[in-house]
DRENPA-3360 file (N, C-alpha, C; in nm, 2 decimals, always signed):
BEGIN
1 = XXXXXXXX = +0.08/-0.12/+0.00/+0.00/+0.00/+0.00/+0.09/+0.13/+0.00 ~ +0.06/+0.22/-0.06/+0.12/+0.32/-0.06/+0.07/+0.45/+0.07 ~ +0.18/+0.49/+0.10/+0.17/+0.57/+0.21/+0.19/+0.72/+0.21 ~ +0.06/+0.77/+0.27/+0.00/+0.92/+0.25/+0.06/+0.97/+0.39 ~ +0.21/+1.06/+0.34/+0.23/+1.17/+0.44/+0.25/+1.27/+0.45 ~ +0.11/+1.31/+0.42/+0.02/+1.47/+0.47/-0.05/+1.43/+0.57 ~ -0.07/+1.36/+0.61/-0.16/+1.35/+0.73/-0.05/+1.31/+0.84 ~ +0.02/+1.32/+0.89/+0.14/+1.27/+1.01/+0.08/+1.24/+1.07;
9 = XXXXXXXX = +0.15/+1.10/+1.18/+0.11/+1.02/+1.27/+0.14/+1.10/+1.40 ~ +0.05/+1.08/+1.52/+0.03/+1.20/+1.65/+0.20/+1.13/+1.64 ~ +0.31/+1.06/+1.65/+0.43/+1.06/+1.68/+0.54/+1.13/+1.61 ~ +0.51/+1.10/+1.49/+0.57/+1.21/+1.35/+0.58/+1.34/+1.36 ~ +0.46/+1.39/+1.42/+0.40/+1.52/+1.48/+0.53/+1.61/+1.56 ~ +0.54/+1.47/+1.67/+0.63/+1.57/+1.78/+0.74/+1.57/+1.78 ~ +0.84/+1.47/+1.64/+0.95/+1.43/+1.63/+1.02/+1.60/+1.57 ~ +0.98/+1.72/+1.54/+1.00/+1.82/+1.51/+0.97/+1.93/+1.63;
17 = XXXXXXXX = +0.97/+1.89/+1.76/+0.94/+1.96/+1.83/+1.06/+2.01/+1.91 ~ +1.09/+2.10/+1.93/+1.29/+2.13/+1.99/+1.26/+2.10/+2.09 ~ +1.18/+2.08/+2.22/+1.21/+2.08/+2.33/+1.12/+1.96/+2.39 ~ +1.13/+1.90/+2.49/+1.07/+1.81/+2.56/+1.08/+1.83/+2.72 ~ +0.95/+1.82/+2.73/+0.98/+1.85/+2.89/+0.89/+1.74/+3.00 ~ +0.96/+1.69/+3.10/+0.91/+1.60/+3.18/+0.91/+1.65/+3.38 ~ +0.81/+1.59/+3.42/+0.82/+1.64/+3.50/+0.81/+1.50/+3.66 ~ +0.91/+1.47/+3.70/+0.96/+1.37/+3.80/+1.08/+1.33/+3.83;
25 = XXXXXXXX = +1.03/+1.32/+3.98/+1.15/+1.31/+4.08/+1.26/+1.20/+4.02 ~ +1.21/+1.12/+3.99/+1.26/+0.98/+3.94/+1.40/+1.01/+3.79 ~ +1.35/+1.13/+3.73/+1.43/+1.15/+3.62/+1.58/+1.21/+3.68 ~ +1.58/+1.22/+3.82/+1.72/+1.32/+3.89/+1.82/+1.21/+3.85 ~ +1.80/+1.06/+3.86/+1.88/+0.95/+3.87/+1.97/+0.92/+3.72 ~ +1.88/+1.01/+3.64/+1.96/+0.95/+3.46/+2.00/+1.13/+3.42 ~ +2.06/+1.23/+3.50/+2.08/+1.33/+3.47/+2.21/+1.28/+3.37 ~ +2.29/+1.20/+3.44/+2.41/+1.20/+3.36/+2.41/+1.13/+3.22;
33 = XXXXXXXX = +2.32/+1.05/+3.20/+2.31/+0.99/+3.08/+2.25/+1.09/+2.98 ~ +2.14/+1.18/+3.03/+2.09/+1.29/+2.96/+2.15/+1.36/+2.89 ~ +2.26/+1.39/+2.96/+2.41/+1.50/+2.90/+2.48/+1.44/+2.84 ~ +2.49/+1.31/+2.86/+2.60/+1.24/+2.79/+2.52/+1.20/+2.61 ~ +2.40/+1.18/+2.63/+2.34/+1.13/+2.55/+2.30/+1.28/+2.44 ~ +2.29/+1.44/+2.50/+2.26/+1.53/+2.42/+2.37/+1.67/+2.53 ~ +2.45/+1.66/+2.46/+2.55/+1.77/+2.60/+2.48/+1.93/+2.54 ~ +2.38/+1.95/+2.51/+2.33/+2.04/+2.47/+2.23/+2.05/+2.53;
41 = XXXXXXXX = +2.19/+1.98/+2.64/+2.03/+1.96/+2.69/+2.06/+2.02/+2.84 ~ +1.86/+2.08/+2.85/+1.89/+2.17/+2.95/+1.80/+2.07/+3.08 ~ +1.83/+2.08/+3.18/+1.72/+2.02/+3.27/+1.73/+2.12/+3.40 ~ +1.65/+2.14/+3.42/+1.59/+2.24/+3.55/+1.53/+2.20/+3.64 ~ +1.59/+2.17/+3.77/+1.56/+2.08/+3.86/+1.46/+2.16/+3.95 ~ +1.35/+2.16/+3.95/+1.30/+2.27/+4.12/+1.23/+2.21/+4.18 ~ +1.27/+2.29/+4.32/+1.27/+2.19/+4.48/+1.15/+2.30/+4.51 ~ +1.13/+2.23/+4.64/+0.99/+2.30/+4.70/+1.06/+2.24/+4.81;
49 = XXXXXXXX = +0.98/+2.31/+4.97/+1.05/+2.27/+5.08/+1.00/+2.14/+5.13 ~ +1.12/+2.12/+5.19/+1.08/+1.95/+5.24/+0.95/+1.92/+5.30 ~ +0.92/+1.98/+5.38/+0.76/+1.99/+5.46/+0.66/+2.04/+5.38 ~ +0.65/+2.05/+5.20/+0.53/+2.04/+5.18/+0.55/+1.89/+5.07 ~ +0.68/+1.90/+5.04/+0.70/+1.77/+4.97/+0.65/+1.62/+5.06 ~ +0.69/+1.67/+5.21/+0.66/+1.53/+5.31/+0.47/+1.54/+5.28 ~ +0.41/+1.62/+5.30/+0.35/+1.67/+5.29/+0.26/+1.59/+5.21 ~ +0.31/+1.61/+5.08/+0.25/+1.61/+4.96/+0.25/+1.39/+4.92;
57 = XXXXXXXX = +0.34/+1.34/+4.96/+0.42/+1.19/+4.95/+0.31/+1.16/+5.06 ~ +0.30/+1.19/+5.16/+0.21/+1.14/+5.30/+0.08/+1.13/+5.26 ~ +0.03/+1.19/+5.18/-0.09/+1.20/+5.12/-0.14/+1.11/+5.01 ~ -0.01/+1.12/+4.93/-0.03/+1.04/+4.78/+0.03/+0.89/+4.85 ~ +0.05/+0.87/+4.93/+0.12/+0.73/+4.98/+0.06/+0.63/+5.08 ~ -0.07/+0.66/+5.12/-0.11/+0.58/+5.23/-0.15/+0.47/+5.17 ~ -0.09/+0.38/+5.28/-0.12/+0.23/+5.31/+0.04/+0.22/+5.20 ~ +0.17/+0.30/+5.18/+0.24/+0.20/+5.12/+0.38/+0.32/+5.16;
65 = XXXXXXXX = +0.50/+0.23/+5.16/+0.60/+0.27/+5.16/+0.70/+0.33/+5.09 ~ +0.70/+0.37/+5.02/+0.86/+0.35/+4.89/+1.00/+0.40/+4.90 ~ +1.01/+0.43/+5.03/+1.12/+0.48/+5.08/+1.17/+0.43/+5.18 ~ +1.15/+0.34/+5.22/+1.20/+0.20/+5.38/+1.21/+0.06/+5.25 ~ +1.26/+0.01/+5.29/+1.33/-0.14/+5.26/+1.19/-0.26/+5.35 ~ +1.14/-0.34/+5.29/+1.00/-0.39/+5.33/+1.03/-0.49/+5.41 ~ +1.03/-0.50/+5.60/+1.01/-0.62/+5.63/+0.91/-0.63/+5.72 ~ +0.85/-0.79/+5.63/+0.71/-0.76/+5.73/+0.75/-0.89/+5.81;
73 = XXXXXXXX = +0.66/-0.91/+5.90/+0.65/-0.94/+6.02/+0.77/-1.00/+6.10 ~ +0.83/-0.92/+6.16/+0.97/-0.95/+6.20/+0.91/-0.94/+6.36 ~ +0.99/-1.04/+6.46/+0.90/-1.07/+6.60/+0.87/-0.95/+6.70 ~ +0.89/-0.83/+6.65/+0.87/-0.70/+6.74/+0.79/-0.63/+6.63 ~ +0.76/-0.64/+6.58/+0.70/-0.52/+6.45/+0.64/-0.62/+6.35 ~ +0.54/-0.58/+6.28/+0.47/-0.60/+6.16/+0.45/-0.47/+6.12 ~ +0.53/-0.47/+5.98/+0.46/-0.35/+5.93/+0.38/-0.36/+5.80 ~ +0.29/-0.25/+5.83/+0.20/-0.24/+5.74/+0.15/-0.19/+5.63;
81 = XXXXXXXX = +0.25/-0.20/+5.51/+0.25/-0.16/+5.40/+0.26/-0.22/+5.28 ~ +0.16/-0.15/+5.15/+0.13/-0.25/+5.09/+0.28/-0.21/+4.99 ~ +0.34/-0.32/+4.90/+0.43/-0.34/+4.82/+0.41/-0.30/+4.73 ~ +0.50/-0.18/+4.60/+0.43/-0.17/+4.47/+0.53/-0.15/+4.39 ~ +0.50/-0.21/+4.30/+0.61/-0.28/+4.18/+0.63/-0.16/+4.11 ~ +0.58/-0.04/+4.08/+0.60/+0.05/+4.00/+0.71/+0.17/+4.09 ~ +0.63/+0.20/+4.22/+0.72/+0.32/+4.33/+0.78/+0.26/+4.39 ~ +0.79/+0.16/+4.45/+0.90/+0.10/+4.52/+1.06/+0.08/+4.45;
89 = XXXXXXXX = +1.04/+0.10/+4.34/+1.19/+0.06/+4.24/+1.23/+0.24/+4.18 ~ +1.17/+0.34/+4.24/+1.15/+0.43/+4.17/+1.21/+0.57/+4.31 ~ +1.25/+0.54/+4.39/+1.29/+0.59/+4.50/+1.35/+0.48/+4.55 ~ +1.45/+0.56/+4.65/+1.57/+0.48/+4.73/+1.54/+0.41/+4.88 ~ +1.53/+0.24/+4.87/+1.46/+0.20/+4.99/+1.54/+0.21/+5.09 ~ +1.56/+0.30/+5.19/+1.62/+0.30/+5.25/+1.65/+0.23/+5.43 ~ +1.82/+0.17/+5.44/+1.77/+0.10/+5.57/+1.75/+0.20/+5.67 ~ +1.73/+0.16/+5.81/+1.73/+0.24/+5.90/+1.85/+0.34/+5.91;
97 = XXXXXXXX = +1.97/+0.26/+5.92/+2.14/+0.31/+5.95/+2.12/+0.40/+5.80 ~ +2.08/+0.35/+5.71/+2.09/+0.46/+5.56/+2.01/+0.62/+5.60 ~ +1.88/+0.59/+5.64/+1.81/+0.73/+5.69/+1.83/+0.78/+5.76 ~ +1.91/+0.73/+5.89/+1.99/+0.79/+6.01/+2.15/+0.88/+5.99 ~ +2.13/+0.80/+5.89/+2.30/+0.85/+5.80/+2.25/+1.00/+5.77 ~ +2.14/+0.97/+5.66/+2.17/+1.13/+5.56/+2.10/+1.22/+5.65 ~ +2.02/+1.13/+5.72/+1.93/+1.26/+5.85/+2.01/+1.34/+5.96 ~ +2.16/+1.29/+6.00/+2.23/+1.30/+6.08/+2.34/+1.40/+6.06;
105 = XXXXXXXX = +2.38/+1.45/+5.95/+2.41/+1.56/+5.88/+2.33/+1.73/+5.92 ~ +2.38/+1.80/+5.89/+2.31/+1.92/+5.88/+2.17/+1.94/+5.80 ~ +2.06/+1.98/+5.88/+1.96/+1.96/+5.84/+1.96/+2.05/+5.76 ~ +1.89/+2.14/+5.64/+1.86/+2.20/+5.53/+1.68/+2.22/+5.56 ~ +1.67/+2.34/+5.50/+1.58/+2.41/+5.52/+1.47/+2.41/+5.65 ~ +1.56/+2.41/+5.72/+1.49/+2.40/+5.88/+1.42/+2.28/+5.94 ~ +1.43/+2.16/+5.86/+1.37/+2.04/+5.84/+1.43/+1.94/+5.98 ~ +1.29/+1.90/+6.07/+1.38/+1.86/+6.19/+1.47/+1.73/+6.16;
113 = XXXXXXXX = +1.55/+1.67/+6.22/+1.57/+1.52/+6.21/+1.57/+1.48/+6.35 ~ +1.57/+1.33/+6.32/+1.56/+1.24/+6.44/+1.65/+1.25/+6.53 ~ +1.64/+1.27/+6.67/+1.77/+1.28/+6.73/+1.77/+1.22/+6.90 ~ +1.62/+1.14/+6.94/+1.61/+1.03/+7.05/+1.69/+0.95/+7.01 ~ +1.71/+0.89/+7.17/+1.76/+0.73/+7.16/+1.64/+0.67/+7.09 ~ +1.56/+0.66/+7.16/+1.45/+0.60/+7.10/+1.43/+0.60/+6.93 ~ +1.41/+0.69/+6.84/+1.38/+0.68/+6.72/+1.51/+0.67/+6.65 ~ +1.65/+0.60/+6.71/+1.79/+0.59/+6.65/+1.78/+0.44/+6.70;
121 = XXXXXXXX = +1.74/+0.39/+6.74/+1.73/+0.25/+6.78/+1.64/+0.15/+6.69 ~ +1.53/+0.22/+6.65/+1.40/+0.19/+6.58/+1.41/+0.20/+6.46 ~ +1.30/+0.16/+6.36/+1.28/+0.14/+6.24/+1.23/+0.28/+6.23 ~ +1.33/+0.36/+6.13/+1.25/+0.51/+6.12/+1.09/+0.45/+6.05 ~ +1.02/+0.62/+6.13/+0.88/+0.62/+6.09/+0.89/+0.66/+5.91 ~ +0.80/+0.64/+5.86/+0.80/+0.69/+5.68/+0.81/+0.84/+5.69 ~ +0.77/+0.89/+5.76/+0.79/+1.06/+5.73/+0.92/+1.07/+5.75 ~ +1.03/+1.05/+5.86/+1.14/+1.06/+5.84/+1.24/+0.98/+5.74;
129 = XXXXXXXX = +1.16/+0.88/+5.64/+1.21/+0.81/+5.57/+1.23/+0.91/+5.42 ~ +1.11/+0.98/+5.43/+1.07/+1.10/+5.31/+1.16/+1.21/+5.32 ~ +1.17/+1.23/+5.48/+1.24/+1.34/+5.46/+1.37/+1.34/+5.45 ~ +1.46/+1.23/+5.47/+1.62/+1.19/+5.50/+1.58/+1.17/+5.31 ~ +1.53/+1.13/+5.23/+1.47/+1.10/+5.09/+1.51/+1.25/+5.02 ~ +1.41/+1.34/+5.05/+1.36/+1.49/+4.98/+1.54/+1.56/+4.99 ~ +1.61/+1.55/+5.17/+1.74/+1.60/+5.20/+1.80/+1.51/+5.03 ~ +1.84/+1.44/+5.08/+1.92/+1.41/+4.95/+1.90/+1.39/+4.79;
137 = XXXXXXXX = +1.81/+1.40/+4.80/+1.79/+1.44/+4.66/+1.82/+1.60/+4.62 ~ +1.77/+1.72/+4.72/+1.81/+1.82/+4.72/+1.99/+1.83/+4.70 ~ +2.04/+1.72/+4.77/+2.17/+1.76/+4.81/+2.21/+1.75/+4.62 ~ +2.22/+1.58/+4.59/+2.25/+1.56/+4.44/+2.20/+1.66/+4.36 ~ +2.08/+1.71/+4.33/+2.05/+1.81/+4.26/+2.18/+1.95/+4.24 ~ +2.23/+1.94/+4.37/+2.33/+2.04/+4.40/+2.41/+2.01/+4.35 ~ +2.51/+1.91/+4.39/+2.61/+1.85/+4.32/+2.60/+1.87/+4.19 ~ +2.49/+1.78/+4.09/+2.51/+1.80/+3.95/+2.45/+1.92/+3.88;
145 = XXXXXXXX = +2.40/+2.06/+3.97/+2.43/+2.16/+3.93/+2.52/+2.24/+3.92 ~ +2.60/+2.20/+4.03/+2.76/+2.25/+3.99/+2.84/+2.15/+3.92 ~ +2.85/+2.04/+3.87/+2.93/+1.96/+3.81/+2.85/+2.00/+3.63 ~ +2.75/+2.04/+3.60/+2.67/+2.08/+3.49/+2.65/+2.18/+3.50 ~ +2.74/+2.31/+3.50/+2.66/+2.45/+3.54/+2.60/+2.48/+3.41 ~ +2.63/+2.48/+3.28/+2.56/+2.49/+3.14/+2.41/+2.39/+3.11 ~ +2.44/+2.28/+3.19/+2.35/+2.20/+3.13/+2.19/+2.15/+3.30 ~ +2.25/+2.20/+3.35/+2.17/+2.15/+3.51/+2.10/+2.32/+3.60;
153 = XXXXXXXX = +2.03/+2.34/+3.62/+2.02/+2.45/+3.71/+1.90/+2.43/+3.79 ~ +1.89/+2.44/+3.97/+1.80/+2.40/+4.03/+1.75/+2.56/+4.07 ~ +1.64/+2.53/+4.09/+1.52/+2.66/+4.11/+1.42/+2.62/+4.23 ~ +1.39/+2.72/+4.32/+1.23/+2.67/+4.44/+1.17/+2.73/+4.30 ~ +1.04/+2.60/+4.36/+0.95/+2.53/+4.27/+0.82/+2.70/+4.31 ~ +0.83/+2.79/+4.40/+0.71/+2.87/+4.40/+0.78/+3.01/+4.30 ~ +0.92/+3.01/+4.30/+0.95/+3.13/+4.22/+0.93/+3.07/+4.08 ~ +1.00/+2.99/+4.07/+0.99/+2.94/+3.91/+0.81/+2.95/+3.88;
161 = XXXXXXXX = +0.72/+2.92/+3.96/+0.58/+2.90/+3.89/+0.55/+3.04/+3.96 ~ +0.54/+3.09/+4.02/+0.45/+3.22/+4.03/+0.50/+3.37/+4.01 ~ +0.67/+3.37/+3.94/+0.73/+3.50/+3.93/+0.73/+3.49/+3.75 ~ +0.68/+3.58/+3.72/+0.70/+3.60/+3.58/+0.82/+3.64/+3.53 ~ +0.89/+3.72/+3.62/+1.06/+3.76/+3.59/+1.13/+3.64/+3.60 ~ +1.12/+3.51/+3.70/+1.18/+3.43/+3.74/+1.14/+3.29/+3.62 ~ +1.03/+3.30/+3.60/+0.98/+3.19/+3.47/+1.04/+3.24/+3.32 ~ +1.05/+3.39/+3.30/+1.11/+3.47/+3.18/+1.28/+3.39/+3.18;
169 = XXXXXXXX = +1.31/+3.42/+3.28/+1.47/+3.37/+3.33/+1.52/+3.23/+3.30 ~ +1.42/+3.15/+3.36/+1.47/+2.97/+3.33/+1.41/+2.95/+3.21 ~ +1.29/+3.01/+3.14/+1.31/+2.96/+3.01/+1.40/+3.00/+2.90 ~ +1.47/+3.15/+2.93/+1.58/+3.21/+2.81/+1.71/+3.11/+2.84 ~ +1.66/+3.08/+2.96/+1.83/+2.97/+2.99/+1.82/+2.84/+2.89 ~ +1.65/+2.79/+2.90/+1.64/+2.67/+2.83/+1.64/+2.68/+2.68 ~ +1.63/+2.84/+2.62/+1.70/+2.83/+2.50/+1.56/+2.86/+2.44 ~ +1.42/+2.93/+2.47/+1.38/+2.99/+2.43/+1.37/+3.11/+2.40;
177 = XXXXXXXX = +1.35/+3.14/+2.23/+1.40/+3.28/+2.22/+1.30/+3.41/+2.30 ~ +1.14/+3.37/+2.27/+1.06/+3.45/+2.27/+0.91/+3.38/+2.41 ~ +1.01/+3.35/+2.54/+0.90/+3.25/+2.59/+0.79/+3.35/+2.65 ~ +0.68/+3.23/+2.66/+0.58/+3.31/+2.67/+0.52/+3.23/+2.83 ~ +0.51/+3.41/+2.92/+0.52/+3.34/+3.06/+0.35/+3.38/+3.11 ~ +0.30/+3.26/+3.20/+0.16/+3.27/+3.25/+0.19/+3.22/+3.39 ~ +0.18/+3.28/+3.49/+0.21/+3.26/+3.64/+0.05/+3.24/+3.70 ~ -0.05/+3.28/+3.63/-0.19/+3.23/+3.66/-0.22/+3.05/+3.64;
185 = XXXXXXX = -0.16/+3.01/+3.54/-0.20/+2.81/+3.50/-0.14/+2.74/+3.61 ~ -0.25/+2.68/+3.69/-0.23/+2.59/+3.76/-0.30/+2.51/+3.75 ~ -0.27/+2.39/+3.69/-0.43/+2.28/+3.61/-0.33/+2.11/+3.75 ~ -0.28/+2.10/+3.80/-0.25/+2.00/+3.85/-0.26/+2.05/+4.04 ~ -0.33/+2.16/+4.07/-0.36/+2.22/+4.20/-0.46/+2.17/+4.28 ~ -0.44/+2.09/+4.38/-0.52/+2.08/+4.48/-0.62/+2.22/+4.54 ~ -0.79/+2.20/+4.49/-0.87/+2.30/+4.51/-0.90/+2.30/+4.63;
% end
């Protein structure tokens, strides 16, 4: 059969499009392949503060873990969370000594850490598993914004979306000539 292309396929469509943009935590982990794979590419990391990120994970996460290492019913504790093959592999399961580690450092953005005997002896709670989580991911972000200062730049997530001088700014970095800024669109906002 012969093939009619005036009509492009919705894929064909986008294969002409300069820019691509995605939006998850999950993509911090292949920064370096991104550069290696286009050393011309921009990625713009932005953080929001740890306590609305805990926040926001405590909400979207009940009844499951994806930041603790899963053991259930061990003779002092059962825990209660369900297992999930897609988030679980998609953040860092972390052991107790792992969360106590990056939590035990200088805290960042006023964010408390654990510091009883009691909760250093124990299987951290999941909030502190999010938040020793949110710490270091913020920290790497850092890192490979200085190890990528052309190709990596991290931004808080409320300037970037609600300053129009600050959204004008990260997109002329991303290599738009004429961007066009709306600090009103918020279509993924809890009403």
């Amino acid at each position: 059969p012969k093939s009619d292309n005036t009509n492009p396929t919705h894929s064909q469509k986008y294969l002409s499009i300069p820019a691509i943009a995605t939006v998850s935590s999950v993509e911090l982990a292949y920064t370096h392949e991104y550069i290696a794979l286009n050393p011309s590419v921009k990625i713009l990391i932005v953080l929001r503060s740890i306590e609305e990120v805990v926040q926001s994970f405590m909400t979207k996460s009940r009844g499951r873990n994806h930041w603790q290492k899963h053991t259930h019913g061990n003779n002092k504790e059962t825990v209660k969370v369900q297992r999930d093959k897609t988030w679980d592999n998609a953040f860092p399961n972390m052991s107790n000594d792992e969360c106590h580690l990056a939590m035990s450092s200088t805290a960042i953005d006023n964010t408390p850490t654990p510091t009883t005997i009691n909760e250093e002896r124990h299987r951290p709670e999941k909030i502190w598993a999010i938040r020793a989580y949110c710490k270091l991911y913020s920290e790497v972000a850092t890192q490979l914004a200085q190890h990528y200062p052309e190709n990596v730049r991290v931004c808080d997530m409320h300037s970037a979306l609600n300053d129009a001088d600050g959204q004008f700014e990260l997109l002329k970095w991303c290599g738009f000539d004429e961007p066009v800024v709306d600090t009103c669109l918020h279509l993924n906002k809890k009403k």
